[in-house]
C-alpha positions as CSV (number, residue, x, y, z in Angstrom):
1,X,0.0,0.0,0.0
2,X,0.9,3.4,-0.9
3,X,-0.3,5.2,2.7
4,X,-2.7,4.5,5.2
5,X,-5.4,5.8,3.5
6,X,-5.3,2.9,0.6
7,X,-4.3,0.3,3.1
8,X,-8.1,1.4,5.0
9,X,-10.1,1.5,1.7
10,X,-8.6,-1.4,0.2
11,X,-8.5,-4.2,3.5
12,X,-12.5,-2.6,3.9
13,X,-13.2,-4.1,0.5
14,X,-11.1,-7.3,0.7
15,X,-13.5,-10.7,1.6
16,X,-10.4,-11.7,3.8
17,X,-9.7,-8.4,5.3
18,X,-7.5,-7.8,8.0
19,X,-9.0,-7.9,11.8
20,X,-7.8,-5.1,13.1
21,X,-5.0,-2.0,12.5
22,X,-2.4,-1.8,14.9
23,X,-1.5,1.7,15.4
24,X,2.3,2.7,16.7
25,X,3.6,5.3,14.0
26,X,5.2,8.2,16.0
27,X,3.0,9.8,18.4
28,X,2.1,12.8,16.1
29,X,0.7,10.4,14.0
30,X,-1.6,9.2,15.8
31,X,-5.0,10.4,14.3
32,X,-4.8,10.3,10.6
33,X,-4.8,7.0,11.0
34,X,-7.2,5.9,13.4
35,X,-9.5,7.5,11.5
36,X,-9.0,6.3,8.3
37,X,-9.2,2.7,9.7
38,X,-12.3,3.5,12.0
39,X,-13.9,5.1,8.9
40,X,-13.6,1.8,7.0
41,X,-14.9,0.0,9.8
42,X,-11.6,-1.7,10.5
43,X,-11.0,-2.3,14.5
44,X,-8.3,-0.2,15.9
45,X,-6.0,-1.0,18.8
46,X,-3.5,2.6,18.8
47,X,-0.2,2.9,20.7
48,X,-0.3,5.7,23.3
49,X,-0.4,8.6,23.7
50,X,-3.7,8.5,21.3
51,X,-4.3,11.6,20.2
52,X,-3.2,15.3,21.2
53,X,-6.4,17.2,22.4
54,X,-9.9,15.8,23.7
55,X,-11.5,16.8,21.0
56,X,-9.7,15.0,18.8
57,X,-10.5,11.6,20.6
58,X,-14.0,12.5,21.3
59,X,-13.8,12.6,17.4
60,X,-12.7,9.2,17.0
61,X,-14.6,7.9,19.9
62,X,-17.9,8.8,17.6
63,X,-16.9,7.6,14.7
64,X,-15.9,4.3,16.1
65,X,-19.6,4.5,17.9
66,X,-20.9,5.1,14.3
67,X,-19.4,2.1,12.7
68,X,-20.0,0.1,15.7
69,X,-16.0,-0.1,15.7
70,X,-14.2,-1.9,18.6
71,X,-11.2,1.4,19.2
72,X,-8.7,1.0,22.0
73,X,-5.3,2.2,23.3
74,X,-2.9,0.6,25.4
75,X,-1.2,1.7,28.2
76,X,1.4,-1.1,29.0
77,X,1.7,-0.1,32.3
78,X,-1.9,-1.7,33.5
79,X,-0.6,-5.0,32.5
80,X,2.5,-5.0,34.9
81,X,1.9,-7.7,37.6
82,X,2.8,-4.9,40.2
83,X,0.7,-2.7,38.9
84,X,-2.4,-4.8,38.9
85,X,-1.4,-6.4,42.5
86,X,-1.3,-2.8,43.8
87,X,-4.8,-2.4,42.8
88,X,-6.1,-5.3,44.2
89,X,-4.5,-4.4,47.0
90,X,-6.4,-0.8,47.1
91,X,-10.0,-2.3,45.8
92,X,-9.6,-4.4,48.4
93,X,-9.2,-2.2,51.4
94,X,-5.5,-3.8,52.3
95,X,-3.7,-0.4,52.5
96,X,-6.2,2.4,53.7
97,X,-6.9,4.9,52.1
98,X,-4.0,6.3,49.3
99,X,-3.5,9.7,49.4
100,X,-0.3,10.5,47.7
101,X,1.7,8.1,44.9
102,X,4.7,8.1,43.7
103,X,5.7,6.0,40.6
104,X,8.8,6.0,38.7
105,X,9.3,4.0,35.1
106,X,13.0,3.8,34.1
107,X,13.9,4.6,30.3
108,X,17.2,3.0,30.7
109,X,17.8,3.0,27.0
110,X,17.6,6.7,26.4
111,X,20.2,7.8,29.2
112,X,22.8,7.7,26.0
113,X,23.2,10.0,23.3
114,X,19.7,9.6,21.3
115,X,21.3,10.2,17.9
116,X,22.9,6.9,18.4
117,X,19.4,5.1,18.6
118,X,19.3,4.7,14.8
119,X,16.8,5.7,12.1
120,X,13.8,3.8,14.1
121,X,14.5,5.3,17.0
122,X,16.0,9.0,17.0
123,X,12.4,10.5,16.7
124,X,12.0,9.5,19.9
125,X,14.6,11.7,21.2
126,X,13.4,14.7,18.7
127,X,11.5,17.1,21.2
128,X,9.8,18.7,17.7
């Protein structure tokens, strides 16, 4: 395919068409995307961040709604084992009530020079 847009149009049409569109293009990339596939009533799972205002995933949120579209984003962090024992944990009462919380995520792998991370990965370290 030649962009996104044919990819959407063409898999829409295709008897054997994909099952869903995996998202993960740089973050401000995000939309374009998800809407072209949502449009063509393709499923959508998008990498975070989704989008970059609430009114653009109010936006997609309707159109998904409109083509009775299943549209999610992950945020890897729920799916650490620590993460989801310290919610049981508070559900259940264990620890009181939380008031303050303090969580750290180590990026290791950017602490070098990020123009060393290679083509896939100096956008990353690209504050534009």
């Amino acid at each position: 395919y030649l962009s996104f847009h044919d990819m959407a149009d063409l898999e829409a049409a295709r008897d054997d068409a994909i099952e869903v569109a995996i998202i993960v293009t740089p973050n401000h990339l995000h939309f374009e995307p998800c809407k072209a596939f949502l449009e063509a009533g393709i499923p959508v799972i998008c990498e975070k961040p989704l989008v970059h205002s609430s009114q653009q995933a109010r936006e997609l949120q309707r159109i998904a709604a409109a083509n009775d579209t299943f549209f999610a984003v992950t945020y890897t962090y729920t799916g650490y084992p620590m993460v989801r024992d310290a919610r049981a944990r508070i559900r259940a009462g264990e620890i009181g009530q939380v008031r303050f919380m303090h969580v750290e995520y180590l990026l290791e792998w950017l602490v070098n020079d990020p123009s060393k991370l290679g083509k896939g990965g100096i956008w990353r370290g690209d504050p534009a």
